[in-house]
C-alpha positions in Angstrom: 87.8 91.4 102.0 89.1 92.0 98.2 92.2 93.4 96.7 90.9 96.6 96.2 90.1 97.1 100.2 94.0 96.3 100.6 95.2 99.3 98.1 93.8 101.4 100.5 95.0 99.8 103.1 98.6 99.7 101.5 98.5 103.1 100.7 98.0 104.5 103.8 100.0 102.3 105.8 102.8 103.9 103.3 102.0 107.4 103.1 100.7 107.7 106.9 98.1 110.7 105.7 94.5 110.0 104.3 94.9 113.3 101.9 98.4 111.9 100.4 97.4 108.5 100.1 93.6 109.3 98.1 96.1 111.2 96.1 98.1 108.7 95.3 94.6 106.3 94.9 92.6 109.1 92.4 89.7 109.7 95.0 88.8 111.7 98.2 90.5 111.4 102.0 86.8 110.3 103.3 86.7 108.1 100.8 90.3 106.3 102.3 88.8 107.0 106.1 85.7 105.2 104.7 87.5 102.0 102.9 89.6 101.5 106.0 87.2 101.6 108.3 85.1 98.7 106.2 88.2 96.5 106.4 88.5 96.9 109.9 85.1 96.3 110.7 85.6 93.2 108.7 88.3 92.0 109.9 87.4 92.5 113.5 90.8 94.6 114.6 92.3 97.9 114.5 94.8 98.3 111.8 96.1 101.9 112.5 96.3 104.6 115.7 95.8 108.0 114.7 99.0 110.3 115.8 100.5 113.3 115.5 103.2 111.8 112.6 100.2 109.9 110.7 98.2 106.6 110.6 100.6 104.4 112.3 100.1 101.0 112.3 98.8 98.8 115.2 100.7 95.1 115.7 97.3 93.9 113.6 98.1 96.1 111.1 102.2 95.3 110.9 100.4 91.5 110.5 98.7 92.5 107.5 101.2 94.5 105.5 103.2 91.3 105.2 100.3 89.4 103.3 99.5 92.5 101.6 102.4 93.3 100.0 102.8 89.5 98.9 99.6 89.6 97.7 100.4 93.1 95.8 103.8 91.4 94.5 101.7 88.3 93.0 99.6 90.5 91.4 101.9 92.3 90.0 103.5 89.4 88.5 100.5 88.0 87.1 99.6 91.2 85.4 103.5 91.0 83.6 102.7 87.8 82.6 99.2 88.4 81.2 100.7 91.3 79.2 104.1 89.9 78.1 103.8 89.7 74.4 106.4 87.7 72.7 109.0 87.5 75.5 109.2 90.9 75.7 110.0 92.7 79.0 107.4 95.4 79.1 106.6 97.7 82.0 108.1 101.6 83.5 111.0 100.9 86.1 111.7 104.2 88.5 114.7 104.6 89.4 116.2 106.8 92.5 119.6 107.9 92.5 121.9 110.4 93.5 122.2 113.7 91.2 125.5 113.3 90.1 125.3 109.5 89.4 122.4 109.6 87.5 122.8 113.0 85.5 126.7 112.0 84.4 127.1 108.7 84.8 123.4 106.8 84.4 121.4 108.6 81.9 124.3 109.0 79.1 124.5 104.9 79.1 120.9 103.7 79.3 121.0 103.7 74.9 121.8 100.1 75.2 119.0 99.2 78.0 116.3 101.2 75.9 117.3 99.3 72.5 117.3 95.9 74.0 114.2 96.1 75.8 111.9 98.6 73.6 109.1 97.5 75.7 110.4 99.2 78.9 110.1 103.0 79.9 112.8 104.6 82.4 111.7 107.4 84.7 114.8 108.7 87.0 114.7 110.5 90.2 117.3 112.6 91.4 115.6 114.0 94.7 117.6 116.1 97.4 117.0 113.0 99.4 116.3 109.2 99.1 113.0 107.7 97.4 111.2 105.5 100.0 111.1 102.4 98.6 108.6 101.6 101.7 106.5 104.2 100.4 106.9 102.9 96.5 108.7 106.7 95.4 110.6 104.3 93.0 111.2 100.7 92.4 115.0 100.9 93.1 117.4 102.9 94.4 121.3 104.0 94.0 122.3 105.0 97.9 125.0 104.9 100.5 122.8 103.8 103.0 120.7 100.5 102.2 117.9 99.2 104.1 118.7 97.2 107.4 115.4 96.2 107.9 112.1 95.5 106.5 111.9 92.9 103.0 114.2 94.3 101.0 117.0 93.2 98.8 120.3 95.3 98.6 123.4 94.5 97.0 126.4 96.4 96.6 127.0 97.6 93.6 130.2 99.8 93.3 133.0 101.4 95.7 134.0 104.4 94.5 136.2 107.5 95.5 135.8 111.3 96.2 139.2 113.5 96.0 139.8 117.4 96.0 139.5 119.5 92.8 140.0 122.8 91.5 139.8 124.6 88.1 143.4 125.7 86.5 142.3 129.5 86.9 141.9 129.3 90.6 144.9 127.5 91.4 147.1 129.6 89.2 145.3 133.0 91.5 145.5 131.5 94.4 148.0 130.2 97.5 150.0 127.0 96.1 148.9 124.1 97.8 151.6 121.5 98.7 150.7 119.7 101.5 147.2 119.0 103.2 147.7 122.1 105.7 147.8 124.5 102.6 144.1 123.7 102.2 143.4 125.8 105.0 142.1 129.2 104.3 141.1 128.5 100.9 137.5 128.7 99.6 135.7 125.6 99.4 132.5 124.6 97.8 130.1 122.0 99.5 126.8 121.0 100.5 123.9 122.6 102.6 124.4 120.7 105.9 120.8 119.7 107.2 119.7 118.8 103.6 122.8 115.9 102.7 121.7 112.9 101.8 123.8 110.7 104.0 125.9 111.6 107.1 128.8 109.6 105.1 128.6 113.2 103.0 130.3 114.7 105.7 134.0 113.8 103.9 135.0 117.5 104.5 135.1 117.0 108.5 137.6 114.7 108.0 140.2 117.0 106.6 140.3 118.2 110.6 141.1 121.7 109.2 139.3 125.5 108.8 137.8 125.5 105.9 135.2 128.7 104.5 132.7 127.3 102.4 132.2 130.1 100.6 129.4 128.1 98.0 127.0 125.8 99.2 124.6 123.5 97.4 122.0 120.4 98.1 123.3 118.6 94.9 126.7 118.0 93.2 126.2 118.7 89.7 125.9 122.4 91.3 129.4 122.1 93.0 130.9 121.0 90.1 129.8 123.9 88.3 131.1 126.0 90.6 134.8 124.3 91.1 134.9 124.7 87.2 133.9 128.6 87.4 136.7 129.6 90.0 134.2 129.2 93.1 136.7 127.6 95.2 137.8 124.1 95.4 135.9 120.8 96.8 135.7 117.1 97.1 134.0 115.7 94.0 133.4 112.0 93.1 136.2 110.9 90.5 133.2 109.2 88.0 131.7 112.9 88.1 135.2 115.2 87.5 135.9 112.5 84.2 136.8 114.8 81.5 135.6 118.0 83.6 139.4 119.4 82.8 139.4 119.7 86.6 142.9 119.7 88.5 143.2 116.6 91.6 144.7 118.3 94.5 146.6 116.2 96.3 145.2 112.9 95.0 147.7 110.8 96.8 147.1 112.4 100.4 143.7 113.3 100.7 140.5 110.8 99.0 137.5 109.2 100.4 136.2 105.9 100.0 132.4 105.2 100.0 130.1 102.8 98.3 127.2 102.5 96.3 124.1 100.0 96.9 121.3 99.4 95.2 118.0 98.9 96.5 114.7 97.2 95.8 111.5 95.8 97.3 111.8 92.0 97.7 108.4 91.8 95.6 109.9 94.2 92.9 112.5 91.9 92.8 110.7 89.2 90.9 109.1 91.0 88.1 111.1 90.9 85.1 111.3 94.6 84.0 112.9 95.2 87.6 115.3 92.6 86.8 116.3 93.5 83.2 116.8 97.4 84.7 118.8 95.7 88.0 121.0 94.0 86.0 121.8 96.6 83.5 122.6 99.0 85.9 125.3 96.7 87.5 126.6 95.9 84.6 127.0 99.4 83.4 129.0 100.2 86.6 131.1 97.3 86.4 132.3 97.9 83.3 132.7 101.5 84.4 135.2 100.5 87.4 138.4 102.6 86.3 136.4 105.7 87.0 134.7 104.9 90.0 138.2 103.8 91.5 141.5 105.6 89.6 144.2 104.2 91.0 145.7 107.0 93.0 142.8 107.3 95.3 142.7 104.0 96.3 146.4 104.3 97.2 145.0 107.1 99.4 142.3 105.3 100.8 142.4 102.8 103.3 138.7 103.3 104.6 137.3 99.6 105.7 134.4 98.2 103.2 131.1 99.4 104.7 128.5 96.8 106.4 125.7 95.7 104.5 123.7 92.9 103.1 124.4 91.6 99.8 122.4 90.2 97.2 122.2 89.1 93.8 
Protein backbone atom coordinates (compact mmCIF):
# COMPACT_ATOMS: atom_id res chain seq x y z
CA UNK A 1 0.00 0.00 0.00
CA UNK A 2 1.50 3.72 -0.87
CA UNK A 3 0.18 7.18 -0.51
CA UNK A 4 -1.05 7.47 -3.77
CA UNK A 5 -3.54 4.16 -3.26
CA UNK A 6 -4.94 6.39 -0.18
CA UNK A 7 -5.82 9.63 -2.40
CA UNK A 8 -8.11 7.52 -4.01
CA UNK A 9 -9.25 6.07 -1.27
CA UNK A 10 -9.61 9.59 0.48
CA UNK A 11 -11.38 10.93 -2.32
CA UNK A 12 -14.02 8.70 -2.58
CA UNK A 13 -14.68 8.11 0.96
CA UNK A 14 -15.34 12.21 0.64
CA UNK A 15 -17.21 12.58 -2.40
CA UNK A 16 -19.17 9.12 -2.15
CA UNK A 17 -19.31 8.96 -6.30
CA UNK A 18 -16.43 7.38 -8.51
CA UNK A 19 -17.21 10.13 -11.39
CA UNK A 20 -16.83 13.13 -8.76
CA UNK A 21 -14.03 11.91 -7.09
CA UNK A 22 -11.73 10.92 -10.58
CA UNK A 23 -12.77 14.47 -11.14
CA UNK A 24 -11.47 15.82 -8.32
CA UNK A 25 -8.16 13.17 -8.84
CA UNK A 26 -7.59 14.25 -12.92
CA UNK A 27 -8.39 10.60 -14.27
CA UNK A 28 -11.27 8.26 -15.17
CA UNK A 29 -14.16 6.65 -12.72
CA UNK A 30 -12.68 2.95 -13.71
CA UNK A 31 -9.66 4.20 -13.00
CA UNK A 32 -10.95 5.08 -9.10
CA UNK A 33 -13.13 1.55 -9.22
CA UNK A 34 -9.78 0.03 -10.24
CA UNK A 35 -7.32 1.68 -7.45
CA UNK A 36 -9.83 0.85 -4.77
CA UNK A 37 -10.34 -2.37 -5.55
CA UNK A 38 -6.25 -2.95 -5.44
CA UNK A 39 -6.19 -1.58 -1.94
CA UNK A 40 -8.84 -3.73 -0.87
CA UNK A 41 -7.51 -6.74 -2.26
CA UNK A 42 -4.38 -5.69 -0.38
CA UNK A 43 -5.47 -5.02 2.54
CA UNK A 44 -7.71 -8.00 2.84
CA UNK A 45 -11.18 -6.04 3.77
CA UNK A 46 -13.95 -4.19 2.22
CA UNK A 47 -13.54 -0.54 2.61
CA UNK A 48 -16.87 0.70 1.09
CA UNK A 49 -20.83 -0.77 0.35
CA UNK A 50 -22.17 0.36 -2.75
CA UNK A 51 -25.75 2.31 -2.05
CA UNK A 52 -28.13 4.29 -3.48
CA UNK A 53 -26.47 7.72 -1.66
CA UNK A 54 -22.85 6.63 -2.76
CA UNK A 55 -19.69 4.57 -1.66
CA UNK A 56 -20.31 4.45 1.99
CA UNK A 57 -17.91 3.33 4.11
CA UNK A 58 -17.73 -0.14 5.90
CA UNK A 59 -16.45 -0.15 9.87
CA UNK A 60 -12.92 -1.18 7.97
CA UNK A 61 -13.10 1.61 5.95
CA UNK A 62 -14.24 4.29 9.01
CA UNK A 63 -10.73 2.55 10.49
CA UNK A 64 -8.70 3.71 7.72
CA UNK A 65 -9.89 7.28 7.12
CA UNK A 66 -8.46 8.06 10.58
CA UNK A 67 -4.83 6.99 9.58
CA UNK A 68 -5.39 8.43 6.27
CA UNK A 69 -6.18 11.63 6.87
CA UNK A 70 -3.20 11.79 9.48
CA UNK A 71 -1.14 10.48 7.10
CA UNK A 72 -2.58 13.27 4.44
CA UNK A 73 -2.09 16.06 7.25
CA UNK A 74 1.79 14.97 7.69
CA UNK A 75 2.25 15.16 4.35
CA UNK A 76 0.93 18.17 3.93
CA UNK A 77 3.06 19.55 6.49
CA UNK A 78 6.21 18.19 5.18
CA UNK A 79 5.52 19.53 1.85
CA UNK A 80 5.13 23.43 3.71
CA UNK A 81 8.22 22.80 5.24
CA UNK A 82 10.17 21.57 2.16
CA UNK A 83 8.89 24.66 0.33
CA UNK A 84 9.02 27.44 3.05
CA UNK A 85 11.60 29.78 1.72
CA UNK A 86 12.87 32.21 4.27
CA UNK A 87 10.13 31.92 6.95
CA UNK A 88 7.72 32.74 4.66
CA UNK A 89 4.19 31.37 4.93
CA UNK A 90 3.36 30.22 1.43
CA UNK A 91 0.42 28.22 0.24
CA UNK A 92 -3.69 29.12 -1.09
CA UNK A 93 -6.15 29.02 2.05
CA UNK A 94 -10.08 28.61 0.90
CA UNK A 95 -12.19 30.06 2.79
CA UNK A 96 -16.11 29.40 3.13
CA UNK A 97 -18.37 31.98 4.41
CA UNK A 98 -21.56 33.36 4.36
CA UNK A 99 -22.47 35.99 1.39
CA UNK A 100 -22.86 38.83 3.33
CA UNK A 101 -19.88 38.28 5.74
CA UNK A 102 -17.54 37.73 3.20
CA UNK A 103 -18.66 40.28 0.35
CA UNK A 104 -18.93 43.34 3.08
CA UNK A 105 -17.23 42.55 5.87
CA UNK A 106 -14.12 39.96 4.85
CA UNK A 107 -12.93 40.77 1.42
CA UNK A 108 -12.68 44.79 2.03
CA UNK A 109 -10.04 43.91 5.05
CA UNK A 110 -7.83 41.10 3.78
CA UNK A 111 -5.19 44.23 2.38
CA UNK A 112 -3.38 43.69 5.58
CA UNK A 113 -3.32 39.62 5.39
CA UNK A 114 -2.17 39.81 1.70
CA UNK A 115 0.77 42.41 2.42
CA UNK A 116 2.08 40.58 5.46
CA UNK A 117 2.09 37.21 3.93
CA UNK A 118 2.78 37.89 0.06
CA UNK A 119 3.47 34.27 -0.17
CA UNK A 120 -0.24 33.30 0.47
CA UNK A 121 -3.27 33.32 -2.09
CA UNK A 122 -6.97 33.68 -0.75
CA UNK A 123 -9.76 32.06 -2.67
CA UNK A 124 -13.42 32.82 -0.94
CA UNK A 125 -16.51 30.90 -1.18
CA UNK A 126 -19.74 32.30 -0.80
CA UNK A 127 -22.03 29.17 -1.66
CA UNK A 128 -25.90 29.09 -1.09
CA UNK A 129 -24.91 26.50 1.45
CA UNK A 130 -21.89 25.42 3.72
CA UNK A 131 -18.47 24.07 2.14
CA UNK A 132 -17.89 20.48 3.47
CA UNK A 133 -14.97 20.61 5.20
CA UNK A 134 -15.26 16.56 5.31
CA UNK A 135 -15.29 16.72 1.71
CA UNK A 136 -12.13 19.45 1.56
CA UNK A 137 -14.76 22.32 -0.38
CA UNK A 138 -12.50 24.69 1.70
CA UNK A 139 -9.97 24.64 4.41
CA UNK A 140 -12.17 26.78 6.87
CA UNK A 141 -15.31 27.90 7.26
CA UNK A 142 -17.44 31.05 8.72
CA UNK A 143 -20.95 29.25 9.99
CA UNK A 144 -23.68 29.21 12.50
CA UNK A 145 -23.64 25.71 12.83
CA UNK A 146 -20.01 24.08 13.61
CA UNK A 147 -19.17 20.56 13.53
CA UNK A 148 -20.34 18.28 16.54
CA UNK A 149 -18.53 15.44 15.42
CA UNK A 150 -15.80 14.07 13.40
CA UNK A 151 -11.81 15.82 13.97
CA UNK A 152 -12.47 19.04 13.72
CA UNK A 153 -11.52 22.24 15.49
CA UNK A 154 -14.20 25.11 15.97
CA UNK A 155 -14.02 28.09 17.87
CA UNK A 156 -16.24 30.85 18.23
CA UNK A 157 -15.45 33.65 16.73
CA UNK A 158 -18.04 36.51 16.92
CA UNK A 159 -21.83 37.07 18.36
CA UNK A 160 -23.40 39.36 16.41
CA UNK A 161 -27.02 40.83 15.80
CA UNK A 162 -29.81 40.99 13.12
CA UNK A 163 -32.52 43.93 13.54
CA UNK A 164 -35.30 45.21 11.13
CA UNK A 165 -34.58 47.78 8.41
CA UNK A 166 -36.11 49.85 5.84
CA UNK A 167 -35.09 52.53 3.30
CA UNK A 168 -36.39 56.31 4.17
CA UNK A 169 -38.66 56.22 0.90
CA UNK A 170 -40.61 53.32 2.02
CA UNK A 171 -41.24 54.29 5.42
CA UNK A 172 -42.18 57.85 4.51
CA UNK A 173 -45.05 55.87 1.80
CA UNK A 174 -45.96 53.52 3.98
CA UNK A 175 -48.10 52.76 7.41
CA UNK A 176 -46.03 54.25 10.48
CA UNK A 177 -44.73 51.64 12.49
CA UNK A 178 -44.76 52.20 16.29
CA UNK A 179 -44.88 49.18 17.94
CA UNK A 180 -44.06 45.53 16.90
CA UNK A 181 -47.86 44.88 15.80
CA UNK A 182 -47.51 47.61 13.19
CA UNK A 183 -45.15 45.26 11.33
CA UNK A 184 -48.01 43.35 10.30
CA UNK A 185 -49.21 43.79 6.84
CA UNK A 186 -46.24 45.33 5.61
CA UNK A 187 -43.94 43.86 2.77
CA UNK A 188 -41.04 42.09 3.83
CA UNK A 189 -38.04 40.82 2.11
CA UNK A 190 -36.41 37.41 3.06
CA UNK A 191 -34.96 34.25 2.14
CA UNK A 192 -36.12 31.23 -0.10
CA UNK A 193 -37.14 28.73 2.62
CA UNK A 194 -35.76 25.24 1.59
CA UNK A 195 -32.42 26.82 0.39
CA UNK A 196 -31.33 28.77 4.06
CA UNK A 197 -28.35 27.99 5.22
CA UNK A 198 -29.14 27.33 8.85
CA UNK A 199 -32.55 26.72 10.50
CA UNK A 200 -31.25 29.61 13.08
CA UNK A 201 -32.21 31.83 9.63
CA UNK A 202 -35.55 31.41 10.48
CA UNK A 203 -35.46 34.91 12.76
CA UNK A 204 -38.65 36.10 10.91
CA UNK A 205 -40.87 33.20 12.65
CA UNK A 206 -40.17 34.66 15.74
CA UNK A 207 -41.84 37.97 15.25
CA UNK A 208 -45.19 35.50 15.68
CA UNK A 209 -46.89 37.81 13.24
CA UNK A 210 -48.42 37.80 9.28
CA UNK A 211 -45.95 38.85 7.35
CA UNK A 212 -46.14 38.88 3.04
CA UNK A 213 -42.82 38.33 1.80
CA UNK A 214 -43.25 39.96 -1.15
CA UNK A 215 -39.18 39.42 -2.21
CA UNK A 216 -37.35 36.46 -1.62
CA UNK A 217 -33.76 35.58 -2.06
CA UNK A 218 -31.08 32.61 -1.22
CA UNK A 219 -28.40 35.28 -0.19
CA UNK A 220 -28.38 38.61 1.68
CA UNK A 221 -26.41 40.92 -0.23
CA UNK A 222 -29.78 40.45 -2.51
CA UNK A 223 -32.10 41.48 0.42
CA UNK A 224 -30.18 44.33 1.13
CA UNK A 225 -30.45 45.51 -2.24
CA UNK A 226 -33.87 45.34 -2.16
CA UNK A 227 -34.63 46.99 1.47
CA UNK A 228 -32.47 49.91 -0.08
CA UNK A 229 -34.75 50.05 -3.38
CA UNK A 230 -38.24 50.37 -1.55
CA UNK A 231 -38.86 46.38 -1.77
CA UNK A 232 -40.15 46.17 1.58
CA UNK A 233 -38.49 45.89 4.91
CA UNK A 234 -36.38 42.88 6.54
CA UNK A 235 -34.08 41.67 9.14
CA UNK A 236 -30.52 42.38 8.16
CA UNK A 237 -27.27 41.71 10.07
CA UNK A 238 -26.08 45.16 11.73
CA UNK A 239 -22.13 44.52 10.29
CA UNK A 240 -24.02 44.35 6.75
CA UNK A 241 -26.61 47.60 7.01
CA UNK A 242 -23.06 49.78 8.31
CA UNK A 243 -23.26 52.82 6.26
CA UNK A 244 -26.23 51.33 3.96
CA UNK A 245 -28.22 54.74 4.98
CA UNK A 246 -30.78 52.14 6.12
CA UNK A 247 -33.48 53.17 8.87
CA UNK A 248 -33.52 50.41 12.32
CA UNK A 249 -37.05 49.79 13.02
CA UNK A 250 -37.66 49.28 16.24
CA UNK A 251 -34.04 48.42 17.29
CA UNK A 252 -34.90 48.39 20.95
CA UNK A 253 -37.89 45.83 20.68
CA UNK A 254 -37.22 43.56 17.96
CA UNK A 255 -33.16 41.99 17.28
CA UNK A 256 -31.79 38.64 17.06
CA UNK A 257 -28.80 37.25 18.46
CA UNK A 258 -26.69 34.51 16.67
CA UNK A 259 -23.07 33.65 16.46
CA UNK A 260 -20.42 33.00 14.23
CA UNK A 261 -17.88 29.94 14.34
CA UNK A 262 -15.17 29.09 12.49
CA UNK A 263 -14.24 25.89 11.25
CA UNK A 264 -11.27 23.72 10.21
CA UNK A 265 -10.02 20.28 9.75
CA UNK A 266 -7.92 19.24 12.80
CA UNK A 267 -4.99 18.41 10.13
CA UNK A 268 -5.51 21.83 8.45
CA UNK A 269 -5.04 23.18 11.68
CA UNK A 270 -1.31 22.64 11.87
CA UNK A 271 -0.07 24.01 8.60
CA UNK A 272 1.04 27.45 8.94
CA UNK A 273 -0.78 29.13 6.05
CA UNK A 274 -4.12 27.85 7.80
CA UNK A 275 -2.95 29.45 10.87
CA UNK A 276 -1.73 32.79 9.61
CA UNK A 277 -5.37 33.03 7.65
CA UNK A 278 -7.20 31.61 11.18
CA UNK A 279 -5.71 34.10 13.05
CA UNK A 280 -6.22 37.05 10.80
CA UNK A 281 -9.65 36.49 10.37
CA UNK A 282 -10.35 36.57 14.23
CA UNK A 283 -8.54 39.27 14.62
CA UNK A 284 -10.19 41.27 12.01
CA UNK A 285 -13.58 40.52 13.67
CA UNK A 286 -12.46 41.36 16.99
CA UNK A 287 -11.40 44.54 16.28
CA UNK A 288 -14.62 44.87 14.32
CA UNK A 289 -16.92 44.16 17.51
CA UNK A 290 -19.01 47.54 17.58
CA UNK A 291 -20.57 46.52 14.38
CA UNK A 292 -21.24 43.06 14.93
CA UNK A 293 -22.92 44.09 18.39
CA UNK A 294 -24.34 48.05 18.48
CA UNK A 295 -25.42 48.51 21.57
CA UNK A 296 -29.10 48.79 21.14
CA UNK A 297 -29.51 45.30 19.96
CA UNK A 298 -27.94 43.72 22.59
CA UNK A 299 -30.28 45.67 24.93
CA UNK A 300 -32.96 43.84 22.79
CA UNK A 301 -31.46 40.56 22.94
CA UNK A 302 -31.49 38.31 25.60
CA UNK A 303 -30.99 35.07 23.48
CA UNK A 304 -28.75 32.47 25.63
CA UNK A 305 -24.94 31.99 24.05
CA UNK A 306 -25.24 28.98 21.61
CA UNK A 307 -23.57 25.49 22.45
CA UNK A 308 -20.43 24.62 20.95
CA UNK A 309 -16.91 23.64 21.23
CA UNK A 310 -14.31 26.06 21.46
CA UNK A 311 -10.87 26.24 20.35
CA UNK A 312 -7.92 28.19 19.94
Amino acid sequence: MDWDDLRFFLELARVKRLNQAGKRLGVDHTTVARRIEQLEGALGCRLFESTAEGYELTDEGHRLLEHAEAIEGNIALLRESAVRKGGRVTGTVRIGTPEGFGTLFLTPRLGPLLEEHPGINVELLTLPRYPSLAQREADMIVTLDPPQQGRYIASRLAEYTYGVFASEEYLRTHAPIRCKADLAGHRFVGYIDDLLLSPQLHYLDELGLEYPLRFRSSGMLAQLSAVRAGLGISALAHYMVDGSGLVPVLPREVAWRRTFWLATHADAFRLRRIRAVWDFVRRTVEASAAIFLPPDAQEATRMPRARGRGAA
